[in-house]
GUMIPA-918049 format. One record per residue (C-alpha): x, y, z; residue in one letter. Coordinates in Angstrom, 1 decimal. Layout:
REM residues N
+--------+--------+--------+---+
:     xx :     yy :     zz : r :
+--------+--------+--------+---+
:      X :      Y :      Z : a :
...
+--------+--------+--------+---+
REM end
This chain:
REM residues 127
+--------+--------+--------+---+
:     xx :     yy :     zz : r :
+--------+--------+--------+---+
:  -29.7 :    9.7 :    7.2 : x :
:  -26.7 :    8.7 :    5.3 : x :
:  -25.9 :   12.2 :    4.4 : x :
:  -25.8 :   13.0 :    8.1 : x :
:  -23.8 :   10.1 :    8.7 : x :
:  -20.8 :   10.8 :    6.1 : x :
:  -21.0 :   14.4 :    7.2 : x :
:  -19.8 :   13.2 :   10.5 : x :
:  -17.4 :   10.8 :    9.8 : x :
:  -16.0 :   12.9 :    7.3 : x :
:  -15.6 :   15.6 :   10.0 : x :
:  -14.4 :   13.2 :   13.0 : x :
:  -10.8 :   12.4 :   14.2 : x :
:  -11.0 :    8.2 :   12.7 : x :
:  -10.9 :    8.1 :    9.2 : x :
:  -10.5 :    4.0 :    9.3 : x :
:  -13.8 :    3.9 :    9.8 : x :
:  -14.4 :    6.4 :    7.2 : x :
:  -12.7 :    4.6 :    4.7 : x :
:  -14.2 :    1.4 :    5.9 : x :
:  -17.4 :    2.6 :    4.8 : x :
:  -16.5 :    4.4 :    1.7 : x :
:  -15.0 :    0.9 :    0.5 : x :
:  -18.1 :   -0.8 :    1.7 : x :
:  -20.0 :    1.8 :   -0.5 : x :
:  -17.5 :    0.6 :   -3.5 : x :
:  -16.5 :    4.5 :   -3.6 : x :
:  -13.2 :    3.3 :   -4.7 : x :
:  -11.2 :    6.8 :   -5.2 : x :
:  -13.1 :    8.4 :   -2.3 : x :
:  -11.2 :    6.0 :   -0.1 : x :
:   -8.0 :    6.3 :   -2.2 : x :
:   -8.3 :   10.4 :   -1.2 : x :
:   -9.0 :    9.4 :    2.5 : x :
:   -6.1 :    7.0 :    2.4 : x :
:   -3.8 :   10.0 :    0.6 : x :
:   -4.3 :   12.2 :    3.0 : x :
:   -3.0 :    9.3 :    5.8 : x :
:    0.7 :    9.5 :    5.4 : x :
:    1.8 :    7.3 :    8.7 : x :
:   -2.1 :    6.0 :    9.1 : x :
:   -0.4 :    2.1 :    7.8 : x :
:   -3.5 :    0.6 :    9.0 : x :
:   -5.7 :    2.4 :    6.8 : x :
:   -3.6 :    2.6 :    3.6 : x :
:   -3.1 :   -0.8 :    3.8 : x :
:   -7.0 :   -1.0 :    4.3 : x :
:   -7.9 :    0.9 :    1.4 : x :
:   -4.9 :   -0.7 :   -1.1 : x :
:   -6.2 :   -4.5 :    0.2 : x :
:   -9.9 :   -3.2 :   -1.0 : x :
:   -9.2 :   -1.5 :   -4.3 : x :
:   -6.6 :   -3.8 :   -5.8 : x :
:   -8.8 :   -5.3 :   -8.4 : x :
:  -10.2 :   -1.8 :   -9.2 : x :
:   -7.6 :    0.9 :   -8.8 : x :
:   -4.1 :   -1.3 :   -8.9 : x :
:   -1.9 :    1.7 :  -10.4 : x :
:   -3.1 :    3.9 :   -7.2 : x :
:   -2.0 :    0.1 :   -5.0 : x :
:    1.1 :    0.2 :   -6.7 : x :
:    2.2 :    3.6 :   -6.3 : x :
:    1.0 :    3.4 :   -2.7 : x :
:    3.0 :    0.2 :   -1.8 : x :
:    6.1 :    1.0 :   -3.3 : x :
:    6.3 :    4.5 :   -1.6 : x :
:    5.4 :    2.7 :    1.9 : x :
:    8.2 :   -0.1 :    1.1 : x :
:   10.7 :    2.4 :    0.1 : x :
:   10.2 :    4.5 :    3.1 : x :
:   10.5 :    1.1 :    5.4 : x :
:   13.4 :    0.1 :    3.3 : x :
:   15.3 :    3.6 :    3.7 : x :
:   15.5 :    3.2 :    7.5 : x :
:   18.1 :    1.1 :    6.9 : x :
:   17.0 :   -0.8 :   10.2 : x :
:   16.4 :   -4.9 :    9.8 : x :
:   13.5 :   -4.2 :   11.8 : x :
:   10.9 :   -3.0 :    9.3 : x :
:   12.3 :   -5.5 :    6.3 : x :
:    9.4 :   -7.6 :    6.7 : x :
:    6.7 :   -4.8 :    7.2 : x :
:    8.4 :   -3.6 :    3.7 : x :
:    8.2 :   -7.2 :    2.1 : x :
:    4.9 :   -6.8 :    3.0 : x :
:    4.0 :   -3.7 :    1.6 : x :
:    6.4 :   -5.5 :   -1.7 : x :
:    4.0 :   -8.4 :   -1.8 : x :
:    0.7 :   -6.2 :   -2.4 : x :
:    2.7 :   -4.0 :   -5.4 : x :
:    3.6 :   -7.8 :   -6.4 : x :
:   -0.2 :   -8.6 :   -6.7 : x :
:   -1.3 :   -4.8 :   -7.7 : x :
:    1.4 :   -5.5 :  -10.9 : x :
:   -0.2 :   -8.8 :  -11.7 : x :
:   -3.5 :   -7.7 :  -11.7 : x :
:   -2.7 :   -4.7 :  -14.2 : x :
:   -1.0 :   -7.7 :  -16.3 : x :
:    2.1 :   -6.0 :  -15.7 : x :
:    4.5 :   -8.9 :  -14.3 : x :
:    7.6 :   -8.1 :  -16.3 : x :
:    7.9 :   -4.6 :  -14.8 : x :
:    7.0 :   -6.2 :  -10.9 : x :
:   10.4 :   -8.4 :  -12.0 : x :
:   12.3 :   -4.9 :  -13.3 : x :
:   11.4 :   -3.2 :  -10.1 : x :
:   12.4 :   -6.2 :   -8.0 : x :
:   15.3 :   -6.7 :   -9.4 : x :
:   16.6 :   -2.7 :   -9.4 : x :
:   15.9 :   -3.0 :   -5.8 : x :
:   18.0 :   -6.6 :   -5.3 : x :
:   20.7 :   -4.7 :   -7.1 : x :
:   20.7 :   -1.8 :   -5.0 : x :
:   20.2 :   -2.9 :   -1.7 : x :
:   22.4 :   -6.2 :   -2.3 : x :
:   25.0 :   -5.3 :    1.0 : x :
:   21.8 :   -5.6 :    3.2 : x :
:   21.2 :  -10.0 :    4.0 : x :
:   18.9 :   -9.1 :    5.8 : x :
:   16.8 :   -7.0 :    3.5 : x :
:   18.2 :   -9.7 :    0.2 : x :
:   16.4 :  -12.6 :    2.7 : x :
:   13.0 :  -10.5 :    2.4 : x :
:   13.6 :   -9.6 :   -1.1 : x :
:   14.0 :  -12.9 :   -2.4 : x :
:   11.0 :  -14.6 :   -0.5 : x :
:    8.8 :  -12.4 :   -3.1 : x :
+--------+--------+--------+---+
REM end
C-alpha cells in the first residue's frame, strides 16, 4: 500500500503533506527535493528546513539565507521579522555544523550592508 500511497501524493496538487510524510519516513533529501521545487511554498520550506536541521544543516543554511535575502530585498519593514526568522534557523543550521564564526561573518556583512535600514538593524541585532 505504501507504494500506492507515495504514487499519489507524489502526483497530487499538496506537497506539504508530501513532505510531511517523507520527513516522517526520515527520507531527509527526498524532502529537501520536494521543498526545492517549492520556491514561494514558505510553509513547506520552512517544514522541511525545521525537520532536517540536525541532518542536512548546509541544505538549511543555504535555504534560509536565500528566503531571508529575498525578504530582506523588498526593502519593505514589513517582512523584517519573517526574514529574522528565516536568520534565526541559518543561526542554528551554522551552529549545528560547528560553524559559529562564519554565522557571525555573515551577520555581520549583512549589519554592514543594510545599516541605513532601523528597522531591519532592530531585527538584525535581536539574533
Amino acid at each position: 500500500m505504501k507504494p500506492e500511497l507515495m504514487a499519489s501524493l507524489e502526483k497530487g496538487y499538496d506537497q506539504q503533506s508530501l513532505a510531511e510524510v517523507l520527513i516522517e519516513e526520515q527520507e531527509w533529501d527526498a524532502a529537501i527535493k520536494v521543498a526545492d521545487k517549492q520556491t514561494y511554498n514558505y510553509r513547506l520550506i520552512a517544514t522541511v528546513a525545521d525537520a532536517v536541521i540536525a541532518y542536512r544543516p548546509e541544505w538549511v543554511i543555504r535555504a534560509s539565507v536565500k528566503q531571508a535575502d529575498g525578504l530582506i530585498e523588498k526593502t519593505q519593514s514589513k517582512y523584517y521579522s519573517h526574514a529574522a526568522n528565516w536568520l534565526r534557523r541559518a543561526k542554528a543550521a551554522y551552529a549545528q555544523s560547528g560553524r559559529t564564526g562564519d554565522w557571525q561573518k555573515y551577520l555581520s556583512k549583512l549589519k554592514e550592508q543594510y545599516k541605513r535600514r532601523p528597522a531591519l538593524m532592530t531585527k538584525l541585532n535581536g539574533l
